[in-house]
PyMOL commands that place a pseudoatom at each C-alpha (Angstrom):
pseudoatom trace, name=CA, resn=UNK, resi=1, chain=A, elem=C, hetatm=0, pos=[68.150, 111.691, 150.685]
pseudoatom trace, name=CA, resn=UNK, resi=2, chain=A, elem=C, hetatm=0, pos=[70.120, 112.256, 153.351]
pseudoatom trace, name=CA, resn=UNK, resi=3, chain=A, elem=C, hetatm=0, pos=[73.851, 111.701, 153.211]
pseudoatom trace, name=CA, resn=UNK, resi=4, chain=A, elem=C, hetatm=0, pos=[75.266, 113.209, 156.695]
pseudoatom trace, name=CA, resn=UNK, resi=5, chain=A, elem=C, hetatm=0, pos=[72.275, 111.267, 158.992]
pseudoatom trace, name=CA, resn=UNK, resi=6, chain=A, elem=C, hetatm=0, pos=[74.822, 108.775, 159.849]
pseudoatom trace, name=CA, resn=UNK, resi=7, chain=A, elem=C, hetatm=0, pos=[76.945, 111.404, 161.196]
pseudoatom trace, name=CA, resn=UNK, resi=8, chain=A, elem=C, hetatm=0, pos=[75.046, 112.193, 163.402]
pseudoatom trace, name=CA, resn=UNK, resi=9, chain=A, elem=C, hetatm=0, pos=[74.545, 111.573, 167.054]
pseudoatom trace, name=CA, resn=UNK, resi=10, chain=A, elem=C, hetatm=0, pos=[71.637, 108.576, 168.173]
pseudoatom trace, name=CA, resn=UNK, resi=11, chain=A, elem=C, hetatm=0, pos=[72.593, 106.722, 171.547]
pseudoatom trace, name=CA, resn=UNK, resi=12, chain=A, elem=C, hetatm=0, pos=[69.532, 104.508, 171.059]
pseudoatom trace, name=CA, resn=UNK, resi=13, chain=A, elem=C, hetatm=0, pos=[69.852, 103.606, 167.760]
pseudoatom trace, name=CA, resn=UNK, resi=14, chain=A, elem=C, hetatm=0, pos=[73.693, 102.582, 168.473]
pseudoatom trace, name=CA, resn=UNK, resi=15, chain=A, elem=C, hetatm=0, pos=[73.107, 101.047, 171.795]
pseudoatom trace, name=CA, resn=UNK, resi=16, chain=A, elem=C, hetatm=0, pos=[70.314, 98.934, 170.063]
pseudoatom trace, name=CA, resn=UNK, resi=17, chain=A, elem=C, hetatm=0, pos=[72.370, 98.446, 167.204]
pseudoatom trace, name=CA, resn=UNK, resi=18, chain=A, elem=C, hetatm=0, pos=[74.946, 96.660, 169.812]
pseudoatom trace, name=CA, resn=UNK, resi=19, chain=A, elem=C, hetatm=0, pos=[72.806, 94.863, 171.211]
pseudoatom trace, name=CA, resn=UNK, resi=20, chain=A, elem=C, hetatm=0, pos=[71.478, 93.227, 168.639]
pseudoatom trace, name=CA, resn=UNK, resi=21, chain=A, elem=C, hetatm=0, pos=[74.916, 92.516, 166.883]
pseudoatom trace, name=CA, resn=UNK, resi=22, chain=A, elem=C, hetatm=0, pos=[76.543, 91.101, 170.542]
pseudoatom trace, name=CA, resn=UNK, resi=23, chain=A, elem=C, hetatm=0, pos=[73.058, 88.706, 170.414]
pseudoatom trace, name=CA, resn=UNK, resi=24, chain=A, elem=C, hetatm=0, pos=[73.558, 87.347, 167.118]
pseudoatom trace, name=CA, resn=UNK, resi=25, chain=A, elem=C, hetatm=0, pos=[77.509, 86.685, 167.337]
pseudoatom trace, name=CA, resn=UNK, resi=26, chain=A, elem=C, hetatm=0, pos=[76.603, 84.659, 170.556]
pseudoatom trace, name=CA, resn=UNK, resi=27, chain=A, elem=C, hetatm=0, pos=[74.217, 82.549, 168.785]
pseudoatom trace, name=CA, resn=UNK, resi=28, chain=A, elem=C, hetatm=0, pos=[76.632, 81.958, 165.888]
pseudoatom trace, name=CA, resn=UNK, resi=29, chain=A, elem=C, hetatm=0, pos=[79.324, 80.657, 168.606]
pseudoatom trace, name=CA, resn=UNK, resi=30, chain=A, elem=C, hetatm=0, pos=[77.426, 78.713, 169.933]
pseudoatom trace, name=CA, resn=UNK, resi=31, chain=A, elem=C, hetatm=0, pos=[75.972, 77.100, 166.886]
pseudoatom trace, name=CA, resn=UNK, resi=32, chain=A, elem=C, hetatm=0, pos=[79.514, 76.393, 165.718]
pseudoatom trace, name=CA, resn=UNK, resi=33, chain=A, elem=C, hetatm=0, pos=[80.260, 74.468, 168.596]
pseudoatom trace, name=CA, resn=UNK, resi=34, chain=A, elem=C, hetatm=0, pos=[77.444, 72.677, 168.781]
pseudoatom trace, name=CA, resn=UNK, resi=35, chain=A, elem=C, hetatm=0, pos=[77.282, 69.085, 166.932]
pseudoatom trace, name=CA, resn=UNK, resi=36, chain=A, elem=C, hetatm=0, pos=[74.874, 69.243, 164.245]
pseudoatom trace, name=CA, resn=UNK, resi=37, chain=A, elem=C, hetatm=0, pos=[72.599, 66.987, 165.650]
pseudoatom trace, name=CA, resn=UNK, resi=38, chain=A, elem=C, hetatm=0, pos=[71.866, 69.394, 167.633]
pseudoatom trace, name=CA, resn=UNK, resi=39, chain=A, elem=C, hetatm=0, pos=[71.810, 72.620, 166.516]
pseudoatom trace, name=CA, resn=UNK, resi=40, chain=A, elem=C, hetatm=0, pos=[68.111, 74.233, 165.961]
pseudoatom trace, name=CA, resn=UNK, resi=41, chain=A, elem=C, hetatm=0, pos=[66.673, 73.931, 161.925]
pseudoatom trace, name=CA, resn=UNK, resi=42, chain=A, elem=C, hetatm=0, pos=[65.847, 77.550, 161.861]
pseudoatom trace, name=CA, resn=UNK, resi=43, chain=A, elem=C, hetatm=0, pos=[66.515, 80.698, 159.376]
pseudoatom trace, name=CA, resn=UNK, resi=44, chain=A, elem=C, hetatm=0, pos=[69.714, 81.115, 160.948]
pseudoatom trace, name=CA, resn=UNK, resi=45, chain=A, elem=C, hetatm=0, pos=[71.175, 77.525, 160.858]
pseudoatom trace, name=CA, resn=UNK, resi=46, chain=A, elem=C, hetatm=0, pos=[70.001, 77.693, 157.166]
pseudoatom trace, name=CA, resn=UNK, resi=47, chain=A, elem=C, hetatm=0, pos=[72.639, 80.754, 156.601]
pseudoatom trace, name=CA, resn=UNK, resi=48, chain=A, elem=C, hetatm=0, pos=[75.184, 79.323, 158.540]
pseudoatom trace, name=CA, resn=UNK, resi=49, chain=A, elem=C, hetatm=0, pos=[74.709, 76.112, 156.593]
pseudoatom trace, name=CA, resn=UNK, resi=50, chain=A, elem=C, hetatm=0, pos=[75.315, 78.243, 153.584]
pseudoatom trace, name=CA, resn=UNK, resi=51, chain=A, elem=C, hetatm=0, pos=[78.495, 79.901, 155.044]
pseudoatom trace, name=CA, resn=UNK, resi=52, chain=A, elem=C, hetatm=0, pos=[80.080, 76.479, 155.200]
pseudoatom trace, name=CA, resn=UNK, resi=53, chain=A, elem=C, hetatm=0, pos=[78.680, 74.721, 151.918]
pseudoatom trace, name=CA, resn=UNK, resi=54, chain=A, elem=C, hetatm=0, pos=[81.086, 73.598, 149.616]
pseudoatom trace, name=CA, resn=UNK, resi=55, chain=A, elem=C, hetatm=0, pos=[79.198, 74.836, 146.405]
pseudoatom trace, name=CA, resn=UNK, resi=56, chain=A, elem=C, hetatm=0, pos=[79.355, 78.852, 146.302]
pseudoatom trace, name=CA, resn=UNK, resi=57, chain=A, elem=C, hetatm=0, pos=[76.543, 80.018, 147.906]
pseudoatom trace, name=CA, resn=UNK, resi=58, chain=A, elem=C, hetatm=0, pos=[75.501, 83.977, 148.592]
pseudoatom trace, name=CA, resn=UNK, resi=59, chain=A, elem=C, hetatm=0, pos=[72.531, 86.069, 149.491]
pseudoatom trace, name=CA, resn=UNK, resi=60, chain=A, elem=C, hetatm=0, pos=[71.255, 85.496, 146.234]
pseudoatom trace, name=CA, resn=UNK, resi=61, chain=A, elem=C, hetatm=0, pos=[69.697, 81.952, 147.220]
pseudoatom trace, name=CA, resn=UNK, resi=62, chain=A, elem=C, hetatm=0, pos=[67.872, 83.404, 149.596]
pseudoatom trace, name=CA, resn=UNK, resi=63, chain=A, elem=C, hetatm=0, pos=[65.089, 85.034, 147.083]
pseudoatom trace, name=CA, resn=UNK, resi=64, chain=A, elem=C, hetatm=0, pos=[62.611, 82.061, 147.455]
pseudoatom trace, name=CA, resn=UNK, resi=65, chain=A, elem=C, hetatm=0, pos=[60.294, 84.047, 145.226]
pseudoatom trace, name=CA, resn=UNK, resi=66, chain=A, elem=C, hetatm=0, pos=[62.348, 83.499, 141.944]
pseudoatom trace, name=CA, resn=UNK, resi=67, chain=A, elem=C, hetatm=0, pos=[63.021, 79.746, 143.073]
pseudoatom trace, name=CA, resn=UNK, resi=68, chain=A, elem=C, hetatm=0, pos=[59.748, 78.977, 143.245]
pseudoatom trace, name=CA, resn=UNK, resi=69, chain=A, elem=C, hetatm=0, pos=[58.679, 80.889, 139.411]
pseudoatom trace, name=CA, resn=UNK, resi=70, chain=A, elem=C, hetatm=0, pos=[56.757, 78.574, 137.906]
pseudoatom trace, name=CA, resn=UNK, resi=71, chain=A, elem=C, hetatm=0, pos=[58.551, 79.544, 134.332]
pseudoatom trace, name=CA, resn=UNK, resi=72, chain=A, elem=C, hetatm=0, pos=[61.765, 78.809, 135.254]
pseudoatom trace, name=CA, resn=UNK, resi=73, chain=A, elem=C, hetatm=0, pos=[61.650, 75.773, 137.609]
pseudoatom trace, name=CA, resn=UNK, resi=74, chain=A, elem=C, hetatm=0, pos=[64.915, 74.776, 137.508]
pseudoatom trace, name=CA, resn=UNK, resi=75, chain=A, elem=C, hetatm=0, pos=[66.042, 77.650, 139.173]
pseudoatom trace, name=CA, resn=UNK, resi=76, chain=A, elem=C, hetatm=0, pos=[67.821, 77.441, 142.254]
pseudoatom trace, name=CA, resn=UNK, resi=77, chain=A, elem=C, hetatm=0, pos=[71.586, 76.479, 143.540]
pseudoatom trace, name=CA, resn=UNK, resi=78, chain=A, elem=C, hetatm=0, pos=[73.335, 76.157, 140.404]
pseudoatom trace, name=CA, resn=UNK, resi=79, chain=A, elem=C, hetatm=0, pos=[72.219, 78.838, 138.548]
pseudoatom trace, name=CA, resn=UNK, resi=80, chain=A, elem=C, hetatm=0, pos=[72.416, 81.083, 141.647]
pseudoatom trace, name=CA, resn=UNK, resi=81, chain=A, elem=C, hetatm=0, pos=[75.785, 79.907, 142.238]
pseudoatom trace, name=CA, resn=UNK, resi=82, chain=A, elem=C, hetatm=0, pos=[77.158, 81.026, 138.514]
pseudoatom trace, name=CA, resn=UNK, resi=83, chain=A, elem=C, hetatm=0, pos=[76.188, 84.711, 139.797]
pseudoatom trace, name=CA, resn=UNK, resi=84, chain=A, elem=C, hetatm=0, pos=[77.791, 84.603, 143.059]
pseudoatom trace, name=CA, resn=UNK, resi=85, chain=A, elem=C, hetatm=0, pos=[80.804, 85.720, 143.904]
pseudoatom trace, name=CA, resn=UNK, resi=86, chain=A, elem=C, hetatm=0, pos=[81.477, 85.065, 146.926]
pseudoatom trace, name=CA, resn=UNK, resi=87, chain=A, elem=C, hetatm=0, pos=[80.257, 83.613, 150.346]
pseudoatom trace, name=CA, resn=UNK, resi=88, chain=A, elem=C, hetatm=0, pos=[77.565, 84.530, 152.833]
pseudoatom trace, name=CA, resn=UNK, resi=89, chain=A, elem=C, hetatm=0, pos=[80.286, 86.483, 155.396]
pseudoatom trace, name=CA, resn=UNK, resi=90, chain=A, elem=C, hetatm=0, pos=[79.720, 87.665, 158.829]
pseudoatom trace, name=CA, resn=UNK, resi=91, chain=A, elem=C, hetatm=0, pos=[78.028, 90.937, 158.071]
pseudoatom trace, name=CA, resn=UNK, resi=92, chain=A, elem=C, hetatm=0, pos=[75.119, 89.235, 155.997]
pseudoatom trace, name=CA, resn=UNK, resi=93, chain=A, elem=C, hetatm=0, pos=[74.420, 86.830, 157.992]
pseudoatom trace, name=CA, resn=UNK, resi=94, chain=A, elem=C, hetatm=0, pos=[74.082, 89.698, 160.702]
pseudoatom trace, name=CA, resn=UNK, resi=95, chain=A, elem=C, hetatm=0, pos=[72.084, 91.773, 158.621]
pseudoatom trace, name=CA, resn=UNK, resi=96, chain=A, elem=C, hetatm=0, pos=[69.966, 89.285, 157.910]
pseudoatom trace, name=CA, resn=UNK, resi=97, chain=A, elem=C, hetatm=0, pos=[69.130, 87.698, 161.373]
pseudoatom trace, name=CA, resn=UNK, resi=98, chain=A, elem=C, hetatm=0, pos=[68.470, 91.582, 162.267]
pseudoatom trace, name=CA, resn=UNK, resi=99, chain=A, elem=C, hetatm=0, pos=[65.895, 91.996, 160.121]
pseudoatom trace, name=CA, resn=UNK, resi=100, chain=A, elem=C, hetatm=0, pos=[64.276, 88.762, 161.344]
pseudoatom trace, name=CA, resn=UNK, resi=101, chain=A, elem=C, hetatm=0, pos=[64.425, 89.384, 164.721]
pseudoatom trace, name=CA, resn=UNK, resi=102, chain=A, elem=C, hetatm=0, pos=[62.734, 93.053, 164.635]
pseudoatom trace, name=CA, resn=UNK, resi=103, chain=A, elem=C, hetatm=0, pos=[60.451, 92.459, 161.657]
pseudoatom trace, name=CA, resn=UNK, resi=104, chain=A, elem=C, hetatm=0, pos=[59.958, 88.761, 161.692]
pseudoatom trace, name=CA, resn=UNK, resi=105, chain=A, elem=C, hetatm=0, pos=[56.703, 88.719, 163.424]
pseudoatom trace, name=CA, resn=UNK, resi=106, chain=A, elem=C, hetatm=0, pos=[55.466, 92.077, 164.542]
pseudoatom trace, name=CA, resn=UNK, resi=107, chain=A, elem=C, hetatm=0, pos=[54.684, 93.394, 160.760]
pseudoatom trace, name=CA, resn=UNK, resi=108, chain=A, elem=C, hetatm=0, pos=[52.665, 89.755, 160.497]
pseudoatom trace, name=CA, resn=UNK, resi=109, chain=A, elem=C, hetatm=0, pos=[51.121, 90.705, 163.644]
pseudoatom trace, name=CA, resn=UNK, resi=110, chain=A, elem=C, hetatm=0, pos=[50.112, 94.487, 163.300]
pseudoatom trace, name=CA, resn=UNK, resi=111, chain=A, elem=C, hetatm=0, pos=[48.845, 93.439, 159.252]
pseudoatom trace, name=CA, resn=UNK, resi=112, chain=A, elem=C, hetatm=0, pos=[46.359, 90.763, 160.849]
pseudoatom trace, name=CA, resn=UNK, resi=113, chain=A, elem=C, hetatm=0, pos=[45.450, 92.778, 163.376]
pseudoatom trace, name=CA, resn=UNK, resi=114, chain=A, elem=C, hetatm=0, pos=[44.582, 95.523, 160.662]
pseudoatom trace, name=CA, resn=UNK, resi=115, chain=A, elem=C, hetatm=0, pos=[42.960, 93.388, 158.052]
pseudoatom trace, name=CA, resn=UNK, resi=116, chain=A, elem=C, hetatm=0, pos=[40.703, 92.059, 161.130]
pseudoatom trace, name=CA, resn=UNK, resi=117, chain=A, elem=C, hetatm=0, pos=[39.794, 95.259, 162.092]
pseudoatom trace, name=CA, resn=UNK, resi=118, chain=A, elem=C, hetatm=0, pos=[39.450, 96.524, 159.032]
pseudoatom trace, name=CA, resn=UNK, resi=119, chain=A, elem=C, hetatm=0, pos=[36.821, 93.097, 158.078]
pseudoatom trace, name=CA, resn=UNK, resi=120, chain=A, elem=C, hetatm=0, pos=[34.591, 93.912, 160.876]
pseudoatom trace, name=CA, resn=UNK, resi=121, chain=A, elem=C, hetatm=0, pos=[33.900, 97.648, 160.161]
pseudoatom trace, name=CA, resn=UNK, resi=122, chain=A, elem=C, hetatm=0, pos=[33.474, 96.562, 156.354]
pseudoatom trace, name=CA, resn=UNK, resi=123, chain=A, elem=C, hetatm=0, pos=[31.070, 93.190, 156.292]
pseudoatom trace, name=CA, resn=UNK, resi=124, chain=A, elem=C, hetatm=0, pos=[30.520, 93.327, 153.410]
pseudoatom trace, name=CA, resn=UNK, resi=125, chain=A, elem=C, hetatm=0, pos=[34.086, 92.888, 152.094]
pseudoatom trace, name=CA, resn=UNK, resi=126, chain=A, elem=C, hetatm=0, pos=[34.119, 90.310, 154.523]
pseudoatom trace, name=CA, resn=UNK, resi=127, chain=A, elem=C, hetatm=0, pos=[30.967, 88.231, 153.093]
pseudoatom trace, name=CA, resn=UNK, resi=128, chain=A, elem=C, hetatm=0, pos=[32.744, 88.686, 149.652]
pseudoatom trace, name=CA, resn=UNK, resi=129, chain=A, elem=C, hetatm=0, pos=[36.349, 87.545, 151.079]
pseudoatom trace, name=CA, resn=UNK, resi=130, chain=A, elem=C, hetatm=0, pos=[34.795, 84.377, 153.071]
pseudoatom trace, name=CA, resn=UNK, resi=131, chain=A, elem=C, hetatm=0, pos=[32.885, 83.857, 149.772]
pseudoatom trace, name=CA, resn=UNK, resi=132, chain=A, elem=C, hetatm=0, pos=[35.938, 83.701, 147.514]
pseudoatom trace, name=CA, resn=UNK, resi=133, chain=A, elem=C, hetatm=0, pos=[37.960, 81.539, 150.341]
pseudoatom trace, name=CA, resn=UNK, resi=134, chain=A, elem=C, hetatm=0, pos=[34.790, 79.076, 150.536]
pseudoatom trace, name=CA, resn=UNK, resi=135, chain=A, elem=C, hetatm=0, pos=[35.427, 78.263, 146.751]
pseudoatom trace, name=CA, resn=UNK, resi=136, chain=A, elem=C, hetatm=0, pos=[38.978, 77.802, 147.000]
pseudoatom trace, name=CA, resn=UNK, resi=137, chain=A, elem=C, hetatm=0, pos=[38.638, 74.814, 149.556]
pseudoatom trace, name=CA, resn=UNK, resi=138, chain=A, elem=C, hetatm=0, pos=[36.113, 73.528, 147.275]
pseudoatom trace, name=CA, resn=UNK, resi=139, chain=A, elem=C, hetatm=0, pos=[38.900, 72.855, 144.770]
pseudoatom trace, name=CA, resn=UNK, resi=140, chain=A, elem=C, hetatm=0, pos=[42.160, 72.805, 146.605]
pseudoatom trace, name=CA, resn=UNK, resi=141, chain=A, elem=C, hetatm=0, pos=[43.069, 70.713, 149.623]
pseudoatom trace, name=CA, resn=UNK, resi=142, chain=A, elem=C, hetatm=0, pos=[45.154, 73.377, 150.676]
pseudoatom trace, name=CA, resn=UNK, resi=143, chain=A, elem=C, hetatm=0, pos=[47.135, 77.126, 150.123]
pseudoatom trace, name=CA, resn=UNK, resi=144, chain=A, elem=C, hetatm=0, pos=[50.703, 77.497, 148.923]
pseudoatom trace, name=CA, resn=UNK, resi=145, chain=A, elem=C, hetatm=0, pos=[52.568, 79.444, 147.032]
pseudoatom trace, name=CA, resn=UNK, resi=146, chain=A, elem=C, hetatm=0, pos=[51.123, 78.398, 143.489]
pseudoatom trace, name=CA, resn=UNK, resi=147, chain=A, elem=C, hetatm=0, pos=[47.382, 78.094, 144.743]
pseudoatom trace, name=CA, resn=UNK, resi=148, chain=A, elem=C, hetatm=0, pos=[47.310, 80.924, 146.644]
pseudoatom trace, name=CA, resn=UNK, resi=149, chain=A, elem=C, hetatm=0, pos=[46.820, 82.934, 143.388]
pseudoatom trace, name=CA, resn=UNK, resi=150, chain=A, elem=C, hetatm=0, pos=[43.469, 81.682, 142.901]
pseudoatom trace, name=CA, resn=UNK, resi=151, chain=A, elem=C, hetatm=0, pos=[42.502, 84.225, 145.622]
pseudoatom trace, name=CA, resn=UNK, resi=152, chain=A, elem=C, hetatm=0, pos=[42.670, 87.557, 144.217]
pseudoatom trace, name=CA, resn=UNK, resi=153, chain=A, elem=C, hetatm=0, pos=[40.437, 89.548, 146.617]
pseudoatom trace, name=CA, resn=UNK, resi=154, chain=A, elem=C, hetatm=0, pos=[42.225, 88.225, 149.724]
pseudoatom trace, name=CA, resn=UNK, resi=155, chain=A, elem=C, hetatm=0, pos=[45.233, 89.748, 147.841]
pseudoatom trace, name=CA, resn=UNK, resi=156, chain=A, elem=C, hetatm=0, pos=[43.157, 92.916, 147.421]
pseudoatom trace, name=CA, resn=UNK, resi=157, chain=A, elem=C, hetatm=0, pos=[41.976, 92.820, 150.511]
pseudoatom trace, name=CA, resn=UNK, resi=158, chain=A, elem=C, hetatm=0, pos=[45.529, 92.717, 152.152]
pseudoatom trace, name=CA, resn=UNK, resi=159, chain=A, elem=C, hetatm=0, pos=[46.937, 94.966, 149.662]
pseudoatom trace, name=CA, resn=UNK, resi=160, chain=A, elem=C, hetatm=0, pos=[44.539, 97.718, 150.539]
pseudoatom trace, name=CA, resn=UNK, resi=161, chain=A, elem=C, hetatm=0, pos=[45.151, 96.923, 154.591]
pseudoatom trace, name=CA, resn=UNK, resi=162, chain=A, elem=C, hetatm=0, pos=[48.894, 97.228, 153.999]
pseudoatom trace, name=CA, resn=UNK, resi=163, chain=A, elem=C, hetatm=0, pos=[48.252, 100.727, 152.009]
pseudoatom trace, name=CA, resn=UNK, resi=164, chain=A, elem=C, hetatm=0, pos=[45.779, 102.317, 155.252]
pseudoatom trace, name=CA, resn=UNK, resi=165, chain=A, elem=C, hetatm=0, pos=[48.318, 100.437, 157.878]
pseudoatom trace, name=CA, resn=UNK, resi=166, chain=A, elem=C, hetatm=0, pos=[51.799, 99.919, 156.836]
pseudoatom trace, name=CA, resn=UNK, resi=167, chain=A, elem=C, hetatm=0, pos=[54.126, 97.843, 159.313]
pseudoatom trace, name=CA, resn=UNK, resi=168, chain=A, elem=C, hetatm=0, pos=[56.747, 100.412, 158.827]
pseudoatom trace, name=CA, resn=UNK, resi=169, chain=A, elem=C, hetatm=0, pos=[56.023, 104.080, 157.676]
pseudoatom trace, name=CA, resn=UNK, resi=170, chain=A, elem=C, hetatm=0, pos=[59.460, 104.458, 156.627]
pseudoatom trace, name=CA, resn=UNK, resi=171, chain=A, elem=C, hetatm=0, pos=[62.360, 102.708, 155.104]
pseudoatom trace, name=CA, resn=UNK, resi=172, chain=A, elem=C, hetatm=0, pos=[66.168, 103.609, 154.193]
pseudoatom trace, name=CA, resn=UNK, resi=173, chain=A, elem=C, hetatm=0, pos=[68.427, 102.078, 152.106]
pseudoatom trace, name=CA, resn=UNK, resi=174, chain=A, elem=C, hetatm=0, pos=[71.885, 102.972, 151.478]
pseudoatom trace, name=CA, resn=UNK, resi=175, chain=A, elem=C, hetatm=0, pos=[73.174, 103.365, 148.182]
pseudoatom trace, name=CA, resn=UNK, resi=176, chain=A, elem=C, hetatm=0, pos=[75.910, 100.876, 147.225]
pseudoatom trace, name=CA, resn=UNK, resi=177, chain=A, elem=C, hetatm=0, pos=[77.700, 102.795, 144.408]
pseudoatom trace, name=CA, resn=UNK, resi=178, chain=A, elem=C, hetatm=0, pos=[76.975, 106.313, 142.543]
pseudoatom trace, name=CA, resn=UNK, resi=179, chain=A, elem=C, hetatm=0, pos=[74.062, 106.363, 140.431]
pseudoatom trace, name=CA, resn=UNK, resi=180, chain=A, elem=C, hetatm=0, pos=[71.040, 107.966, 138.469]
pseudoatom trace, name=CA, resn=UNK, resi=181, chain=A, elem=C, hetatm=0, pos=[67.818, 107.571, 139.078]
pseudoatom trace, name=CA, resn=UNK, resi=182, chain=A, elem=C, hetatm=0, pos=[65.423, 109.866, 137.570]
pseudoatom trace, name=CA, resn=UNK, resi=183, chain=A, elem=C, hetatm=0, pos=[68.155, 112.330, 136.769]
pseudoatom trace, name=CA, resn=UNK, resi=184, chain=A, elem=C, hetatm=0, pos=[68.938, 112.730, 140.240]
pseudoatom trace, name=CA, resn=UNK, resi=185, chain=A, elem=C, hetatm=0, pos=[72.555, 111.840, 140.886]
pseudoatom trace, name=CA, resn=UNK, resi=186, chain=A, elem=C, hetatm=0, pos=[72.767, 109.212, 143.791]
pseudoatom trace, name=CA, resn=UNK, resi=187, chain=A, elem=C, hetatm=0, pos=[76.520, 108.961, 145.666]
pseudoatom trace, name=CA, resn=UNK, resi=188, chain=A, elem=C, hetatm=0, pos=[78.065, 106.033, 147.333]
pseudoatom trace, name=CA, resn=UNK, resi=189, chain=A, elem=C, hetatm=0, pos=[77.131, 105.852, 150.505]
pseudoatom trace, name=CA, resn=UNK, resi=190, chain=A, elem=C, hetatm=0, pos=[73.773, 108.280, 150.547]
pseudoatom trace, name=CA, resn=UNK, resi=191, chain=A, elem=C, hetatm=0, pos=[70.917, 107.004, 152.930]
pseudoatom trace, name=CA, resn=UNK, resi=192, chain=A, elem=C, hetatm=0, pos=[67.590, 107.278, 150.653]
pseudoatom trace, name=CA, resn=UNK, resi=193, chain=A, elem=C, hetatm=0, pos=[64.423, 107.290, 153.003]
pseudoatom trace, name=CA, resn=UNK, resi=194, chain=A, elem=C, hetatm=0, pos=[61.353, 106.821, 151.327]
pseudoatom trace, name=CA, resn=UNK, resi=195, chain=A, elem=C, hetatm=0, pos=[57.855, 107.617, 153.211]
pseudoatom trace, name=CA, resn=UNK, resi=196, chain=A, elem=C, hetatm=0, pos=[55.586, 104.959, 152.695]
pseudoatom trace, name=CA, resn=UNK, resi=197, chain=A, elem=C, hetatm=0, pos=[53.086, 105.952, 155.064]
pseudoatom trace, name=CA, resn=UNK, resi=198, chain=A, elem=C, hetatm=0, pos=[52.779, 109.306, 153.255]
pseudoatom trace, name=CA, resn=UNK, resi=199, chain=A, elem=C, hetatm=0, pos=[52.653, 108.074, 150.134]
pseudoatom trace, name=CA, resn=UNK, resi=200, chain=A, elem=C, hetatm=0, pos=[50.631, 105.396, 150.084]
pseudoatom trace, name=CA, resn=UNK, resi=201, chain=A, elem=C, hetatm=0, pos=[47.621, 107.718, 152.300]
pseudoatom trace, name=CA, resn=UNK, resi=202, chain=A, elem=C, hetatm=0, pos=[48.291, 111.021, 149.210]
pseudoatom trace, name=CA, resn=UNK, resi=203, chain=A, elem=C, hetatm=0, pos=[45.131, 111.486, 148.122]
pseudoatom trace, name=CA, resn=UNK, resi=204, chain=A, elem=C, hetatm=0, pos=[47.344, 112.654, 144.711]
pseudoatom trace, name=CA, resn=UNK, resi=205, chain=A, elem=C, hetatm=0, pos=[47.599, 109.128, 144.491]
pseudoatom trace, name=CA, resn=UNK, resi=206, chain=A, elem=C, hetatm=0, pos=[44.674, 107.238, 146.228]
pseudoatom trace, name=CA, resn=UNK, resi=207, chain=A, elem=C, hetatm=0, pos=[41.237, 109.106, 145.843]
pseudoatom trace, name=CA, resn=UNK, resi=208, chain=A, elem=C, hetatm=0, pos=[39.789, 109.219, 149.488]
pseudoatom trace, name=CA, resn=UNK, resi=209, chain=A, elem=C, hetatm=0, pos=[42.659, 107.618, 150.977]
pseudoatom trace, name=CA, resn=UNK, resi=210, chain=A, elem=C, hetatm=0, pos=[40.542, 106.946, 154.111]
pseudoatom trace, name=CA, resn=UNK, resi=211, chain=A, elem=C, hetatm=0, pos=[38.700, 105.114, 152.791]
pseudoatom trace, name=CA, resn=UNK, resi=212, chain=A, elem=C, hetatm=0, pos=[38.688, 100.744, 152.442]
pseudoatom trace, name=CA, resn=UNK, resi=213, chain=A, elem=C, hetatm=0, pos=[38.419, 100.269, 148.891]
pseudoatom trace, name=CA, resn=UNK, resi=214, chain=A, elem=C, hetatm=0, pos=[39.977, 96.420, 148.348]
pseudoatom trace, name=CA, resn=UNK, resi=215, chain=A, elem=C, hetatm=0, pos=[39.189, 96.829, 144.679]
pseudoatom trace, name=CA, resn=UNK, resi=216, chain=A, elem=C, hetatm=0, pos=[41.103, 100.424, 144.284]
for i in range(1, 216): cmd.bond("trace and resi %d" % i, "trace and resi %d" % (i + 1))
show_as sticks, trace
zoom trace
């Protein structure tokens, strides 16, 4: 944890930071004064949409991966909108059309890249994996997000690519409000960083981390 980093000093980071922010606001202006007709159907449109919904709309809509449980199917809008409590404002929408523009397509990227690599050096996960995706077209016409369960190596096989060659080795959130976790007393305001790269390669954890094991 590490509550005085943002205190200190980082020219790049803040002159990135700017640019970024100055980017986005543009984009927003310009959207707004464009007529609808025109304006681009993309992730950002979509929040800006939500902005000026009538219904109540938040961040909360925006977790496509309860909307789509099969369990609950009715989920979506209106039950989303009970729990909000208040709009998407200005500093969401930034914060999220950050994160898509520096993560939308390079993690993608650098996890094919990876998995490919690590395919070729390892044939004969890949025999297994073209296997497993030959029976799937046998009995679906297609992958989406319900069918794409019956492949459970490919999600081994990814699973074990991420662990070797995470897109990010590191990740910091900041804590909202005081808390506990594990005992250990968490203030407002705290940036927790959490190594992934280490972890995930501790042989403490993963025996012969070096190692491609899809079935670990």
């Amino acid at each position: 944890m590490v509550p005085i980093i943002r205190c200190l000093p980082n020219k790049n980071r803040d002159q990135i930071n700017r640019f970024f922010r100055k980017t986005i606001r543009e984009m927003i202006a310009l959207r707004d004064q464009q007529p609808a007709n025109e304006r681009r159907r993309d992730f950002l449109q979509l929040m800006l949409d939500a902005r000026d919904a009538a219904a109540l709309i938040s961040v909360d809509h925006f977790d496509i991966v309860n909307q789509a449980d099969l369990s609950a199917p009715h989920r979506g809008i209106e039950e989303t909108t009970k729990k909000s409590t208040k709009r998407l404002d200005e500093d969401e929408i930034l914060g999220q059309a950050f994160i898509f523009l520096i993560a939308g397509y390079e993690t993608t990227c650098s996890l094919l890249s990876f998995t490919t690599y690590l395919l070729a050096t390892h044939p004969q996960c890949q025999e297994k994996l073209l296997k497993e995706v030959d029976e799937f077209s046998e009995l679906h016409d297609g992958a989406d997000y319900n069918t794409v369960h019956d492949l459970p190596y490919m999600d081994m096989v990814i699973s074990e690519s991420l662990r070797m060659y995470p897109p990010a080795f590191r990740f910091a959130r900041e804590a909202g409000r005081d808390c506990v976790v594990l005992g250990c007393k968490i203030q407002a305001g705290t940036v927790v960083e959490i190594p992934i790269g280490c972890i995930q390669n501790d042989p403490r954890y993963w025996p012969e981390p070096e190692k491609f094991r899809p079935e670990r």
